[in-house]
N, C-alpha and C positions, 0 to 999 in steps of 0.2 A: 111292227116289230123293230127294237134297236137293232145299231150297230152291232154293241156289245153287251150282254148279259152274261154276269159272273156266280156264279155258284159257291157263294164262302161257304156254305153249309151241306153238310152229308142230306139232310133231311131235304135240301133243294134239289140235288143229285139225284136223287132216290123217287123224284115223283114227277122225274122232265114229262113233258107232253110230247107225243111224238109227231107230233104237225111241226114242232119248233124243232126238235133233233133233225127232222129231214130237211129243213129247212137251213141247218147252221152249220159251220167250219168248225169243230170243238177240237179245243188243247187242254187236256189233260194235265194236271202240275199234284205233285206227291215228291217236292222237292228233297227232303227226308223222308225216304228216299229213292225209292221207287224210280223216277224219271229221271235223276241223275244217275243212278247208277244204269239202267236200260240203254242211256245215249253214248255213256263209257263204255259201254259192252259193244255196240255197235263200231263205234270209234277206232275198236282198239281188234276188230275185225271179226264178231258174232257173223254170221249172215241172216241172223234174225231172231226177233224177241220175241216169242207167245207169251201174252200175259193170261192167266187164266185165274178167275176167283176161287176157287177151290184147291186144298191140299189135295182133295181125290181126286179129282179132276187133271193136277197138273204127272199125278203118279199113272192113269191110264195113259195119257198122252205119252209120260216117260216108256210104258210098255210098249206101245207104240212104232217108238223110232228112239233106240238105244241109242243111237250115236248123240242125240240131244241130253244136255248138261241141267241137272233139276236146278233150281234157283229159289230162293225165297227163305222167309222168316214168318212167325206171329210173336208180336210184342215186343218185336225188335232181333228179338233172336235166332239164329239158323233155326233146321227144322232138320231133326235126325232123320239119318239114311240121305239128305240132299247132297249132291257136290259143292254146292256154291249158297253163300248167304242172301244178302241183299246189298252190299258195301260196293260200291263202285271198287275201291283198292282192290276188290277181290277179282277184277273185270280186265286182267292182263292178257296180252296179247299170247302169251303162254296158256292161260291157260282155257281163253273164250275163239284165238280164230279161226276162222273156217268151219266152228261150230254154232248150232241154235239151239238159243237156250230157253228154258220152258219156266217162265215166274209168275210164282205166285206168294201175296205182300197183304201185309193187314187191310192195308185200307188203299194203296194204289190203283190194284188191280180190280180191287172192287167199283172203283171209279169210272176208270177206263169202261167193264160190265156196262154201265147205265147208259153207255154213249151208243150203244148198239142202234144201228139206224139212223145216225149224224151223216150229212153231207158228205161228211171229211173228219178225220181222229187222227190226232196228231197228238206227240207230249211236250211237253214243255217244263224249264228249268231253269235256274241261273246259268246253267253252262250251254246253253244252246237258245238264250234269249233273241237275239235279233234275227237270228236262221228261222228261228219260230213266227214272229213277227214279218219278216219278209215272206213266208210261205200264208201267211193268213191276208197280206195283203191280196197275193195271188188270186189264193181262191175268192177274196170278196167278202165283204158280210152280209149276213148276219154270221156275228162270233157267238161262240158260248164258250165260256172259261169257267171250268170246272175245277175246282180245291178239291182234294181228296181227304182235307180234314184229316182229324188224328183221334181215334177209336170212336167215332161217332159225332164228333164235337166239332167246333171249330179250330183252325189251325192259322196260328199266327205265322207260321212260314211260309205255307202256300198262298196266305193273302197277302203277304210281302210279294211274292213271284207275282203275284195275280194284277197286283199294282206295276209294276216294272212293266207285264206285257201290254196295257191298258196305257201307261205313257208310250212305250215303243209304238202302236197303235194311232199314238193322237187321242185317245178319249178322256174325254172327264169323267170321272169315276170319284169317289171318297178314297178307295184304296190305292190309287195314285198319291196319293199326300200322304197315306202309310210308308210307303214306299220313300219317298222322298225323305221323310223325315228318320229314316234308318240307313239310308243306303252308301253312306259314308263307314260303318260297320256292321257289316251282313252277315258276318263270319259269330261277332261276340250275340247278335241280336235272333239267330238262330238256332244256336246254341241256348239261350235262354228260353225259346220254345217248346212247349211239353213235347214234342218230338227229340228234341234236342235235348231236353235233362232226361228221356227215357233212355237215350245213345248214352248219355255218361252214368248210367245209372247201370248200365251193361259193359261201362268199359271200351265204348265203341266212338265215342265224339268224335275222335279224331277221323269220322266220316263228314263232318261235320264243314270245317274248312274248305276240305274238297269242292263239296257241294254249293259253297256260296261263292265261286270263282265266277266271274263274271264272263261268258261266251267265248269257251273255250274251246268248243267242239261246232264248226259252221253245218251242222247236221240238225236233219226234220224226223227222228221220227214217224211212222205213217204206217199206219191200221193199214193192212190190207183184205181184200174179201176174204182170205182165208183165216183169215183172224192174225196174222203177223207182223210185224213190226220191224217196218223195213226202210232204211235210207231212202227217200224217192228220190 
């Protein structure tokens, strides 16, 4: 088994073997936007992030434990009756601390889903790149780096991130040289991403910028057995 094996494609996500999930340290990336805004929310004092695939799924859970705040979007856009979108700006310390919040995201959370059984699950992002990287040294490899793609497809954002964690890493990869060869503008180069012209296409880009700021938050992310997404 490698070091590192990356996931650019939904269809690679969707059919892991589970000898190699038990076996691997996996960082989740849904950089638009899903894992930046999740590490914002933490940051800015959630006490923790359920990601859950399902609309119903995240509204039982809401029934649940009311005090927890609904979260999420499909196709970009809020989802009626939710509190909260999917926009990191929306992830202030007014109106997320001391609460946990329940998200569910077109294509994030579904990613996150397939890692069920992984060593170790963590998210990763431009805003919390080398906290990620120093936590995967930790645990050791074998890596798996999971893209969460963009409605099924590949995603030229998250293999930008994918590449970033893979030099942070030390590995030779191709998408190291993606990365490389963008990373002087991360912000216009994102933006231009079918992620990114679906955010300006709703009026929302200016989530955008945000998200390609470079490790701004020294925070890990980290799946717990109960399923939540907690600072370790």
């Amino acid at each position: 088994m490698k070091d590192l094996d990356i996931c650019y494609l939904p269809v690679q996500w969707r059919t892991l073997d589970s000898a190699q999930l038990r076996a691997s340290a996996c960082a989740v990336i849904d950089v638009i936007r899903a894992t930046s805004t999740l590490v914002t929310a933490l940051a800015r004092g959630a006490t923790g992030v359920q990601p859950v695939a399902g609309v119903a799924e995240a509204q039982v859970l809401k029934e649940q434990n009311r005090e927890a705040l609904l979260a999420g979007e499909r196709g970009g856009k809020p989802l009626p009756g939710f509190d909260l979108g999917n926009s990191p700006h929306e992830m202030t310390a007014e109106r997320v601390k001391d609460r946990r919040i329940i998200l569910t995201t077109t294509n994030g959370t579904q990613a996150l889903a397939a890692c069920h059984g992984a060593r170790a699950i963590v998210t990763a992002s431009l805003l919390n790149l080398e906290a990620v990287a120093a936590r995967l040294r930790e645990l050791g490899p074998p890596w798996l780096v999971v893209c969460a793609g963009y409605e099924g497809q590949f995603g030229l954002d998250d293999a930008i991130v994918a590449g970033a964690l893979a030099e942070a890493l030390d590995q030779d990869h191709a998408l190291v040289s993606l990365y490389r060869s963008v990373g002087n503008d991360l912000s216009a180069t994102l933006l231009g991403s079918a992620a990114g012209q679906e955010l300006l296409k709703i009026g929302l880009q200016n989530d955008v910028p945000f998200c390609a700021q470079l490790n701004l938050f020294p925070l890990v992310p980290t799946l717990g057995d109960d399923g939540v997404l907690r600072v370790a």
